[in-house]
KEKEKE-161864 format. One line per field, with one value per residue (C-alpha): residue number from 0; x, y, z; residue in one letter. Coordinates in nm, 2 decimals. Example, Ala and Ser with C-alpha at 12.3 -4.5 7.8 and 13.67 -1.06 7.14 Angstrom:
<recs>
seq = (0 / 1) .
px = (1.23 / 1.37) .
py = (-0.45 / -0.11) .
pz = (0.78 / 0.71) .
type = (A / S) .
</recs>
This chain:
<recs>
seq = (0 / 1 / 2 / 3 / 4 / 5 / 6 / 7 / 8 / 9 / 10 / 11 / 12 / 13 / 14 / 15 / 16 / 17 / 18 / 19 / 20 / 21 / 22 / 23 / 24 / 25 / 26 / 27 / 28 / 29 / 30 / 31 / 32 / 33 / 34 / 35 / 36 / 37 / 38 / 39 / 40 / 41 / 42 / 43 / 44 / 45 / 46 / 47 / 48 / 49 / 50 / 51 / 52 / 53 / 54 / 55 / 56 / 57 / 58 / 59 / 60 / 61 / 62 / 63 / 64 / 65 / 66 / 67 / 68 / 69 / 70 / 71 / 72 / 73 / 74 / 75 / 76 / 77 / 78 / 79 / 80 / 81 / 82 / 83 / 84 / 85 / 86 / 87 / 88 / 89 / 90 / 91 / 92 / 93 / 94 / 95 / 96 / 97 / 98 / 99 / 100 / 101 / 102 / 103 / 104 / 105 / 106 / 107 / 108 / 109 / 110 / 111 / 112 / 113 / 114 / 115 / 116 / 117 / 118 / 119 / 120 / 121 / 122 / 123 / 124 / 125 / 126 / 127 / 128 / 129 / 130 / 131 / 132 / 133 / 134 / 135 / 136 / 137 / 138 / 139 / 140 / 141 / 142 / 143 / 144 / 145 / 146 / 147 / 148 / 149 / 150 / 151 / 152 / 153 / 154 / 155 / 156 / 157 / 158 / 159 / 160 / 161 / 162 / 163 / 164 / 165 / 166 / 167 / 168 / 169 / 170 / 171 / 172 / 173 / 174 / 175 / 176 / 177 / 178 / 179 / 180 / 181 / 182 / 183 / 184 / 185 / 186 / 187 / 188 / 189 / 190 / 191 / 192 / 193 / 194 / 195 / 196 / 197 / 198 / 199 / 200 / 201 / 202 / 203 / 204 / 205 / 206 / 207 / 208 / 209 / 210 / 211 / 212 / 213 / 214 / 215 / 216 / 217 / 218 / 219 / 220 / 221 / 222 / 223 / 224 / 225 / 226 / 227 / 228 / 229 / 230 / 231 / 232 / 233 / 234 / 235 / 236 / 237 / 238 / 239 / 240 / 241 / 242 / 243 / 244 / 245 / 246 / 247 / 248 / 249 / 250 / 251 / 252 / 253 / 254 / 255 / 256 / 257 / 258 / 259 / 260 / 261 / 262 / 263) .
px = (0.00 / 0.12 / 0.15 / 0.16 / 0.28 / 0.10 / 0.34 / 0.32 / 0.61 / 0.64 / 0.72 / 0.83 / 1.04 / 1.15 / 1.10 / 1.16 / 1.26 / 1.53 / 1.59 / 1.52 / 1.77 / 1.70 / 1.39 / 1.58 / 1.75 / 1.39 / 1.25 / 1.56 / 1.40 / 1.11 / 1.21 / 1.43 / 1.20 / 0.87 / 0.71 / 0.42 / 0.39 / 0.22 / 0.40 / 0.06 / 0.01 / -0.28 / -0.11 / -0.31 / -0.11 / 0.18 / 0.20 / 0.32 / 0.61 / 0.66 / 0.68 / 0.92 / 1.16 / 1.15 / 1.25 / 1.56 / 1.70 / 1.73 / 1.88 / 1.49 / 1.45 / 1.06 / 0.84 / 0.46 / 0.34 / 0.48 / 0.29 / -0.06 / -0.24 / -0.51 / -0.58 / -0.57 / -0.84 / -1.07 / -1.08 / -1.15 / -1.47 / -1.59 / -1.54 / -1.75 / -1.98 / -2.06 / -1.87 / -1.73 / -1.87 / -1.78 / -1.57 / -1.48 / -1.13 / -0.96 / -0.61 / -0.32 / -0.07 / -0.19 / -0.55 / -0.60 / -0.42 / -0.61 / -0.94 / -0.86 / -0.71 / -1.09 / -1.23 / -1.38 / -1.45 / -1.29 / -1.55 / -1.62 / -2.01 / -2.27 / -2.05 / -2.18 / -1.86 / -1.70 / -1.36 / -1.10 / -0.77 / -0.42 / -0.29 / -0.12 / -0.35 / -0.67 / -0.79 / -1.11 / -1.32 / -1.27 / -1.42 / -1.68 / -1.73 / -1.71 / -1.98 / -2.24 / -2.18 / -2.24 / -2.53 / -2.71 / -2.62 / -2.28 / -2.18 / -1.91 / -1.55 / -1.24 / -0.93 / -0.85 / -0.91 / -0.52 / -0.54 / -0.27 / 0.05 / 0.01 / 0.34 / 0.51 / 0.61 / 0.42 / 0.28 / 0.01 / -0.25 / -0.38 / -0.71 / -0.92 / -0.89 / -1.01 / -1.29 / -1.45 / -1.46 / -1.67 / -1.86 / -1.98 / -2.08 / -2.27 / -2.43 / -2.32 / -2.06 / -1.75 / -1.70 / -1.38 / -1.19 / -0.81 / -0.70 / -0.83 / -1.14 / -1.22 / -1.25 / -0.87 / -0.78 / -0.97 / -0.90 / -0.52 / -0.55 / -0.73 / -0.43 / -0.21 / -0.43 / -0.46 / -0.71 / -0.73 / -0.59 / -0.24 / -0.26 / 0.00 / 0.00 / 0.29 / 0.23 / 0.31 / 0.00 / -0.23 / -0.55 / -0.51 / -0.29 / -0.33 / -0.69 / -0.76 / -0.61 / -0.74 / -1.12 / -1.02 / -0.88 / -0.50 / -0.19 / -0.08 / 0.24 / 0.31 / 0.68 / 0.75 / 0.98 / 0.70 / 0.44 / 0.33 / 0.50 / 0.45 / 0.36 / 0.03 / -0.09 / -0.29 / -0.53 / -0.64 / -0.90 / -0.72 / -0.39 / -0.11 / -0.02 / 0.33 / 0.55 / 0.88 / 1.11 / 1.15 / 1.18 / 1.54 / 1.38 / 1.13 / 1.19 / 1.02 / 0.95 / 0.78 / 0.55 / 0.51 / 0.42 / 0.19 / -0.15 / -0.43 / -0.67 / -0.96 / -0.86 / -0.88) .
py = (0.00 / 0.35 / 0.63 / 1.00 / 1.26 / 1.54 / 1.71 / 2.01 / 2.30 / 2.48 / 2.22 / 1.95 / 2.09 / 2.36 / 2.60 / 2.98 / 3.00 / 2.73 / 2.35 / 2.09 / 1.84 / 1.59 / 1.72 / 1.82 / 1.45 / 1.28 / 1.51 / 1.40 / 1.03 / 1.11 / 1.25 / 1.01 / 0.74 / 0.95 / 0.90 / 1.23 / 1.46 / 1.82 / 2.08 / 2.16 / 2.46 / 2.62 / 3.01 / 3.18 / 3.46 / 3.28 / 3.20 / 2.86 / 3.03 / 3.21 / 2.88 / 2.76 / 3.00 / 2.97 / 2.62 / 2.68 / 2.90 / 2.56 / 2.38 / 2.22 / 2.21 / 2.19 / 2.33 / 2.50 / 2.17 / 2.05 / 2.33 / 2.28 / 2.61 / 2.66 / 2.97 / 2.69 / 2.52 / 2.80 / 2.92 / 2.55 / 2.51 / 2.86 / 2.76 / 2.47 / 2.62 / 2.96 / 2.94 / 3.28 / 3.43 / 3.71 / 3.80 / 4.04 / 4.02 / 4.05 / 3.89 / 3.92 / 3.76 / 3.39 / 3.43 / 3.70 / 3.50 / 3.20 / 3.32 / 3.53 / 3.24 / 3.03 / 3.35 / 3.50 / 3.88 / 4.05 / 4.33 / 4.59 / 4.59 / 4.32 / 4.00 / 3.65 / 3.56 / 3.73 / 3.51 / 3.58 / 3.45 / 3.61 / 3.96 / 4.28 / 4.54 / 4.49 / 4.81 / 4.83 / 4.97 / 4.64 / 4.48 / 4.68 / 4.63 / 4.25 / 4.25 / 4.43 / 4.22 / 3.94 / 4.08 / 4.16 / 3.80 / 3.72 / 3.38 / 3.38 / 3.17 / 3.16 / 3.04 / 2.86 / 2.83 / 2.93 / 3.12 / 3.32 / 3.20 / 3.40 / 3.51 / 3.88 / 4.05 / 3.84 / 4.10 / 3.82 / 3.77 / 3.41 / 3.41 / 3.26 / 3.61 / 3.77 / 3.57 / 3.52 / 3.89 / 3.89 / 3.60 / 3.82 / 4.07 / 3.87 / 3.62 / 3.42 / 3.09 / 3.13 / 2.82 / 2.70 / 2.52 / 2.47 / 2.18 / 1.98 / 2.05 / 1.75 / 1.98 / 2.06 / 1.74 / 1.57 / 1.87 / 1.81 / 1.41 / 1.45 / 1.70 / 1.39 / 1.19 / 0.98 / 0.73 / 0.82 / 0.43 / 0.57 / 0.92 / 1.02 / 1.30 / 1.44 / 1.68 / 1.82 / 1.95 / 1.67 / 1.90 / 1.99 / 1.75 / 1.41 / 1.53 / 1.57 / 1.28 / 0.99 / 1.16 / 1.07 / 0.73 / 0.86 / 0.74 / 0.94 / 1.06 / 1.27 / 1.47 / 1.59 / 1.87 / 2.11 / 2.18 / 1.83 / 1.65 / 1.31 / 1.43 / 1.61 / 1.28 / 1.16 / 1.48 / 1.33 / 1.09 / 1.00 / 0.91 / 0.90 / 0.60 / 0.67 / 0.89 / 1.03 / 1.30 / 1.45 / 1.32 / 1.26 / 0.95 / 0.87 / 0.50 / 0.58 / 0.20 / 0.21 / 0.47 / 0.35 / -0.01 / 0.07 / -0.07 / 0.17 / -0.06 / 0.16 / 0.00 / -0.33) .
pz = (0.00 / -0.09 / 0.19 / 0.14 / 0.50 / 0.62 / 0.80 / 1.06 / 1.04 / 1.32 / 1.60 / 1.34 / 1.15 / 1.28 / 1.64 / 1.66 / 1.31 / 1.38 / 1.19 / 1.44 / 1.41 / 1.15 / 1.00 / 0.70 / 0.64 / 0.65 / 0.39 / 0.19 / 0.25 / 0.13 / -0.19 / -0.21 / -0.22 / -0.43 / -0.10 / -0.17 / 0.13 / 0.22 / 0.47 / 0.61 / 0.79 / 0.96 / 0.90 / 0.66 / 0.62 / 0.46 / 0.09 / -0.03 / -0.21 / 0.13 / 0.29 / 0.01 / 0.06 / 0.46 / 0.45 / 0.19 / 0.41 / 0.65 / 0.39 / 0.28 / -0.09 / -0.21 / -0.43 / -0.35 / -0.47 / -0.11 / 0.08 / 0.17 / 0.39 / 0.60 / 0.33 / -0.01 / 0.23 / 0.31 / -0.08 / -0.18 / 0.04 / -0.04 / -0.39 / -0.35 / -0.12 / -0.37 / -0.68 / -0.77 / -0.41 / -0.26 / 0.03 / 0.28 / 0.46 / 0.72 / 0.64 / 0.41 / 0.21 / 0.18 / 0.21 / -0.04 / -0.30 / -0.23 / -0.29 / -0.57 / -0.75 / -0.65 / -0.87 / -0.53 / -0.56 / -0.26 / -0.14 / 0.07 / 0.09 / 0.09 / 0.10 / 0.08 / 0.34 / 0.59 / 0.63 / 0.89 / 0.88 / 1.04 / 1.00 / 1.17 / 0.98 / 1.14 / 1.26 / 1.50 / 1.17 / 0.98 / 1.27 / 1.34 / 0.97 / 1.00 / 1.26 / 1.08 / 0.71 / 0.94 / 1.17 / 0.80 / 0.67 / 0.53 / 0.67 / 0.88 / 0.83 / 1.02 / 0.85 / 1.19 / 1.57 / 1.68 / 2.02 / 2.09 / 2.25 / 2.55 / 2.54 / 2.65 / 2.33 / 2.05 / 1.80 / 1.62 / 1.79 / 1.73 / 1.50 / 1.80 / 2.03 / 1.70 / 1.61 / 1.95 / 1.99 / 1.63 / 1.79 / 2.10 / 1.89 / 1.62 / 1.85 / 1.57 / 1.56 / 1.31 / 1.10 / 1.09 / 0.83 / 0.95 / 1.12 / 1.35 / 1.09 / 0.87 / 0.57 / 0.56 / 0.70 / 0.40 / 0.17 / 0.22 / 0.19 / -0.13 / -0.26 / -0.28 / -0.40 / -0.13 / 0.05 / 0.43 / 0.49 / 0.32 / 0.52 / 0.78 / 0.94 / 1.16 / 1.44 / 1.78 / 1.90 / 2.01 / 1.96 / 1.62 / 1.36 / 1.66 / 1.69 / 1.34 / 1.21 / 1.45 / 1.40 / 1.01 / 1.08 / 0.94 / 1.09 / 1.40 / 1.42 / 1.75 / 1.76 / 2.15 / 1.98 / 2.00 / 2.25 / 2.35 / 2.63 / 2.79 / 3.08 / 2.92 / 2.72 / 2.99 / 2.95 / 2.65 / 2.58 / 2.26 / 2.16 / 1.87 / 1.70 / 1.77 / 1.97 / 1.86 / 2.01 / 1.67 / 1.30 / 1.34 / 1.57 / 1.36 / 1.21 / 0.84 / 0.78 / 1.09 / 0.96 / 0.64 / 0.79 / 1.01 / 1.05 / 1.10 / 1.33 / 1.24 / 0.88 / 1.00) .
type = (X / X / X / X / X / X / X / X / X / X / X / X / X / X / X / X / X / X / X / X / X / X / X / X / X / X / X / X / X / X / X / X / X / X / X / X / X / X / X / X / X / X / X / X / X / X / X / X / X / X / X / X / X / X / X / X / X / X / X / X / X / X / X / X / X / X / X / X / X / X / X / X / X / X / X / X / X / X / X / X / X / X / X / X / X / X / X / X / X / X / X / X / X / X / X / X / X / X / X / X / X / X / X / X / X / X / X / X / X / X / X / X / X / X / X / X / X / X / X / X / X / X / X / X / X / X / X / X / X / X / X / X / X / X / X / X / X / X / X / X / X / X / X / X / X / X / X / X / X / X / X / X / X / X / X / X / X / X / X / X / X / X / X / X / X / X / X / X / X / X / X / X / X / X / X / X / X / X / X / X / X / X / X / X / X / X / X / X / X / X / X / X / X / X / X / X / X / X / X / X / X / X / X / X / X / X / X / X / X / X / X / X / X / X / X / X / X / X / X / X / X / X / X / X / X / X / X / X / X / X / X / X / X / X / X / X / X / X / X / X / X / X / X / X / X / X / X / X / X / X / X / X / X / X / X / X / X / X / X / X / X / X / X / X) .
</recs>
């Protein structure tokens, strides 16, 4: 049976802007060995060339084929959802691309969606925009759930602070398509071509890629060179298939050999 890799960036392959040790070596195995696999990232903001180009500077050589966003998501189900829709934003980069190239008119007034994905621009106006588009009936999509990382001197807010202040307001319930949502879980699968019994997905946050993938019945990879530790496993009611410290201890065969028992 063929496998294809879903695989998470920051935490996997690399933390603070910085490689961690052997990530790059078992994307050489990969490609290597034709094995297909997504860098799948929940930021909206970023591009896939954007991604691209961040990973060569760690010595990772892809192309945007290899980059699968939260943003490529969101444009893909409002494609299917309202073909040629419209939209009004509040993100950059990424997201604007995205649903421009799904043929989605990006408007100030009277939008069929108001989508929210990350950003540093927002002003208070755009919000107070947001709220009444939704309040008179535009449907209301979040790129993702991320909260913020709670941390002195970040300057991102994470989409979840954003959205449930929209939420308050509205009275009304953002959708959200980034991971651990099945529609970018099985949006991403479906980008390599792939059954959900040859799906593995690599991740270091149990509540989004883990999450996500054992709800889908994909193989569970779990890397403790993020946010997860051993310690916190037992706060969940699920768990990975396997347990690395990072991909540098990942035995590939042992991936690829796996046996999903949801499959069985």
């Amino acid at each position: 049976m063929k496998k294809g890799f879903l695989i998470d960036m920051d935490g996997v392959i690399y933390g603070n802007d910085t490689l961690i040790p052997g990530a790059d070596k078992f994307i050489e195995k990969l490609q290597e060995r034709e094995i297909p696999f997504l860098f799948m990232t929940n930021n909206s903001q970023r591009t896939p060339l954007d991604t691209v180009n961040k990973v060569a500077k760690m010595g990772i050589n892809i192309t945007e084929q290899n980059v699968y966003t939260s943003a490529m998501a969101t444009a893909s189900f409002l494609s299917f959802m309202k073909p040629m829709g419209s939209a009004y934003v509040l993100g950059e980069g990424g997201l604007i691309t995205s649903l421009s190239r799904e043929g989605y008119n990006l408007v100030n007034h009277n939008p069929d969606f108001v989508v929210v994905g990350e950003g540093r621009n927002f002003t208070l106006e755009m919000v107070n925009n947001a709220v009444d588009m939704i309040l008179s009936g535009a449907k209301f999509i979040a790129t993702n759930l991320d909260p913020s990382p709670k941390k002195a001197g970040w300057t991102n807010l994470g989409i979840k602070a954003i959205v449930k202040m929209i939420e308050e307001a509205t009275g009304k319930k953002a959708f959200s398509v980034g991971k651990p949502s099945p529609v970018m879980m099985r949006s991403a699968r479906k980008y390599l071509g792939l059954e959900a019994r040859e799906t593995v997905i690599i991740g270091d946050t149990m509540d989004t890629d883990i999450l996500g993938g054992v709800q889908l019945g994909y193989t569970t990879i779990l890397t403790l060179s993020g946010i997860s530790t051993r310690d916190n496993l037992n706060n969940y009611a699920f768990k990975p298939d396997i347990i690395v410290d990072s991909l540098k201890e990942l035995d590939l065969e042992e991936a690829l050999n796996w046996h999903n028992k949801a499959f069985a």
